[in-house]
C-alpha positions as CSV (number, residue, x, y, z in Angstrom):
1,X,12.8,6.4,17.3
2,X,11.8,3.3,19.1
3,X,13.0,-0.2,17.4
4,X,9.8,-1.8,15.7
5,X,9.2,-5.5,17.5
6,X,10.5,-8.5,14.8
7,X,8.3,-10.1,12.5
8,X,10.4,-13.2,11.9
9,X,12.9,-14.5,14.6
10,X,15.6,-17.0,13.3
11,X,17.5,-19.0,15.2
12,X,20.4,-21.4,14.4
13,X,22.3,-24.1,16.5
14,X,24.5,-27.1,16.3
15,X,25.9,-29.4,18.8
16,X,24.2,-29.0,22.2
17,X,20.9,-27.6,20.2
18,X,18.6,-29.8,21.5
19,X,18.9,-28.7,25.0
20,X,19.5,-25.1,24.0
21,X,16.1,-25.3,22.1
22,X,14.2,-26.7,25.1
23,X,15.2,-23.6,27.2
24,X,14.9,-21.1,24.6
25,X,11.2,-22.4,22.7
26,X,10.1,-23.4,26.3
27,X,10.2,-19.8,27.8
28,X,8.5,-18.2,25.0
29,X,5.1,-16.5,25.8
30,X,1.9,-18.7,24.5
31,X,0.8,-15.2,22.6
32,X,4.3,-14.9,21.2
33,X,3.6,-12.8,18.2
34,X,6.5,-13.5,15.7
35,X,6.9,-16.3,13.4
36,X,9.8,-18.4,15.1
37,X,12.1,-20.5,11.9
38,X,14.8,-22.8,13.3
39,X,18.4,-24.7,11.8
40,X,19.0,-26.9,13.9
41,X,21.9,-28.9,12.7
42,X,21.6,-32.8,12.7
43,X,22.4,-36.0,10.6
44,X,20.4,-37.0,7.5
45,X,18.5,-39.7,7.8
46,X,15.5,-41.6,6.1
47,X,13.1,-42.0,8.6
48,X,10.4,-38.6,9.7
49,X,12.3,-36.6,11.7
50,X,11.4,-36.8,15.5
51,X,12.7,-33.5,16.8
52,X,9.6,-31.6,15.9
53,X,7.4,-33.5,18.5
54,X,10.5,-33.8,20.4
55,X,10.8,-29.6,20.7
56,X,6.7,-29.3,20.8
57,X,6.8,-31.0,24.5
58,X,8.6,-28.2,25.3
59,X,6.9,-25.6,23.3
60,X,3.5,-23.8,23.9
61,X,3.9,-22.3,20.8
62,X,2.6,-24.4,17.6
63,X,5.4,-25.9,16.3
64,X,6.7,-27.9,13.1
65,X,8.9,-29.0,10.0
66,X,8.3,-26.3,7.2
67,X,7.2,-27.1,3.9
68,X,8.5,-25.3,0.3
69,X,6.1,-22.4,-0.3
70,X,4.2,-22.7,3.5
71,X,3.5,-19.0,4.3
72,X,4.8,-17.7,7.5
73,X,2.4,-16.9,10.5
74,X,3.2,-15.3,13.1
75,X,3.0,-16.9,17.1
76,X,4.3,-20.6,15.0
77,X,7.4,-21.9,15.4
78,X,9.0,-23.5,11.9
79,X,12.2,-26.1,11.5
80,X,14.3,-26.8,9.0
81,X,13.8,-30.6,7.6
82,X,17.0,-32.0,7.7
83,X,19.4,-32.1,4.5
84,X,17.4,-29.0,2.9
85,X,18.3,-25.4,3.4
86,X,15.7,-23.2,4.7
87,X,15.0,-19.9,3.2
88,X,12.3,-17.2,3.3
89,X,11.0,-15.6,0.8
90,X,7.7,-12.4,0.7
91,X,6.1,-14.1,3.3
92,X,6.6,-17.9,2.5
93,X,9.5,-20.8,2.8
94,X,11.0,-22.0,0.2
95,X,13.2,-25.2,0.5
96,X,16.9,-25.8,-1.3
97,X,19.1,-28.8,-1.9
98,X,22.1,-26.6,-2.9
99,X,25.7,-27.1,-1.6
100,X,26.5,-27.6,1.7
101,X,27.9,-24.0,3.2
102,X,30.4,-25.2,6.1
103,X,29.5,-28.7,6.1
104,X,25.9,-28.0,6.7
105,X,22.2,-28.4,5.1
106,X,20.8,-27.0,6.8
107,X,22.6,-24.0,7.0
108,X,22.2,-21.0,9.3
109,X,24.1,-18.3,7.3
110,X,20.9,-19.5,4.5
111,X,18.6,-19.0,6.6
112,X,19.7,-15.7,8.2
113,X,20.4,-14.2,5.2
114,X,17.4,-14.4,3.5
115,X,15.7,-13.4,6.3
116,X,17.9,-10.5,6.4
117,X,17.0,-9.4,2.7
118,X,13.3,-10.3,3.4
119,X,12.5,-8.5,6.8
120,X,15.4,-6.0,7.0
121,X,15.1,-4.4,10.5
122,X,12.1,-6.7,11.5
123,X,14.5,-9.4,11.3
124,X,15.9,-10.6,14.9
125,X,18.6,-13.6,14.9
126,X,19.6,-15.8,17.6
127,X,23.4,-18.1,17.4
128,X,22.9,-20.8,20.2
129,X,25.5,-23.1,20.9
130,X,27.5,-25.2,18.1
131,X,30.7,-26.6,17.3
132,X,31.5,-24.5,13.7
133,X,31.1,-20.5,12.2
134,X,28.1,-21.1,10.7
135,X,25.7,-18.5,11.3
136,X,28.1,-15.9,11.7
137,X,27.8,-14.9,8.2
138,X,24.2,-14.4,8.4
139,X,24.4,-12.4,11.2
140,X,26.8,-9.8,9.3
141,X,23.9,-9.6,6.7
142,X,21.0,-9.5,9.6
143,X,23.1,-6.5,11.1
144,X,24.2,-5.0,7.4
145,X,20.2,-4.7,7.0
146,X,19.6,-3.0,10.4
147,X,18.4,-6.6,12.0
148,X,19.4,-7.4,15.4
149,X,21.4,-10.4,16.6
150,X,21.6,-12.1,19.8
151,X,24.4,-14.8,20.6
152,X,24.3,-17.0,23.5
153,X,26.8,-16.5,26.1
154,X,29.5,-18.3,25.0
155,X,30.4,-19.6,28.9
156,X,26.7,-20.9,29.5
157,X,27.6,-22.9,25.6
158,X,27.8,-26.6,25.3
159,X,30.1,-25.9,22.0
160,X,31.0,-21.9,22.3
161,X,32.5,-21.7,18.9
162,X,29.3,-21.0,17.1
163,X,28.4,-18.2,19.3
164,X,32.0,-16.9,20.1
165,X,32.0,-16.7,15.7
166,X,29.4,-14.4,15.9
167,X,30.8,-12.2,18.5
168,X,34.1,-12.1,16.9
169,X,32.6,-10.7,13.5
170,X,31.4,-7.8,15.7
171,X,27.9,-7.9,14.9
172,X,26.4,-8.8,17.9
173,X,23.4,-6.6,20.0
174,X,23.4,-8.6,22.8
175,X,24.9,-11.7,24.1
176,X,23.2,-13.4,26.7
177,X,23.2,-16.3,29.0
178,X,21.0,-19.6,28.1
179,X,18.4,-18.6,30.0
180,X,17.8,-14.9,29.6
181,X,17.2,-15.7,25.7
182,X,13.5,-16.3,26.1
183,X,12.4,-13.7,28.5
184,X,14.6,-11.3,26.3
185,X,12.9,-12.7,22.9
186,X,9.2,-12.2,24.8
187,X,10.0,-8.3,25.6
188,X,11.6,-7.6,22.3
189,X,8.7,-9.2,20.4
190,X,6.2,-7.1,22.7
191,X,7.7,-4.2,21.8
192,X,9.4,-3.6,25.0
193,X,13.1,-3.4,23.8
């Protein structure tokens, strides 16, 4: 039986994110029909957080920081605001200042595992570069629920370990250079693969 395209694509990176980002949210299809959430991690600080605008240069998908209890809609691309976790929840975000997991708030395991327990098979997660195993968590729960996870080549990595995590756990679909993420991410979402 043919794999049902995702409803909710999550992806988490670290160090090396922001170019990662640009390649991956740059190549996706203007009718992208999935809802697109992001971790990307980065420092706390006071001041709005520019990497929104930053990533919508690149982007011709609407794109920007999610807000506690902001449904999900498909074809949008969502960040995490840094120092709050990111979680979803029937359809909407909900935001968390809970303990750092592995140094991080954001965290990516957060993120993917709620998404796991919220969209099951319609789940699809993507572990870009990064410099911890963040991420790799989530993606045993993405798979445990019949998800599908995708990890960036580790070679084509600014920081492999985040990826290389991932593939160690064993729970990885595909891994895939840099820049065969998007074009993969537009088929999948079509229905295609």
């Amino acid at each position: 039986m043919p794999r049902l395209p995702p409803q909710l694509v999550v992806i988490g990176t670290s160090l090396g994110g922001m170019r990662a980002l640009q390649t991956v949210l740059g190549g996706l299809r203007y009718d992208f029909p999935s809802a697109v959430a992001v971790v990307q991690h980065r420092g706390v600080d006071a001041t709005p957080s520019q990497l929104a605008p930053l990533l919508q240069l690149h982007c011709a998908l609407p794109l920007a920081e999610a807000e506690d209890k902001l449904p999900l809609v498909g074809g949008r691309v969502y960040l995490a605001p840094s120092d709050y976790h990111l979680l979803v929840d029937q359809g909407r975000f909900a935001l968390s200042v809970d303990e750092r997991v592995l140094h991080a708030r954001p965290s990516i395991d957060v993120l993917f595992e709620s998404a796991a327990d919220a969209y099951r098979e319609r789940v699809l997660a993507v572990l870009l570069t990064g410099a911890s195993a963040d991420g790799a968590q989530g993606a045993r729960r993405v798979k445990k629920q019949g998800g599908t996870v995708v990890a960036q080549d580790p070679a084509t990595a600014e920081a492999p370990t985040m990826p290389k995590a991932a593939i160690a756990a064993g729970v990885v679909d595909s891994v895939l250079p840099l820049d065969e993420i998007a074009p993969f991410l537009n088929l999948t979402a079509q229905g295609v693969r």
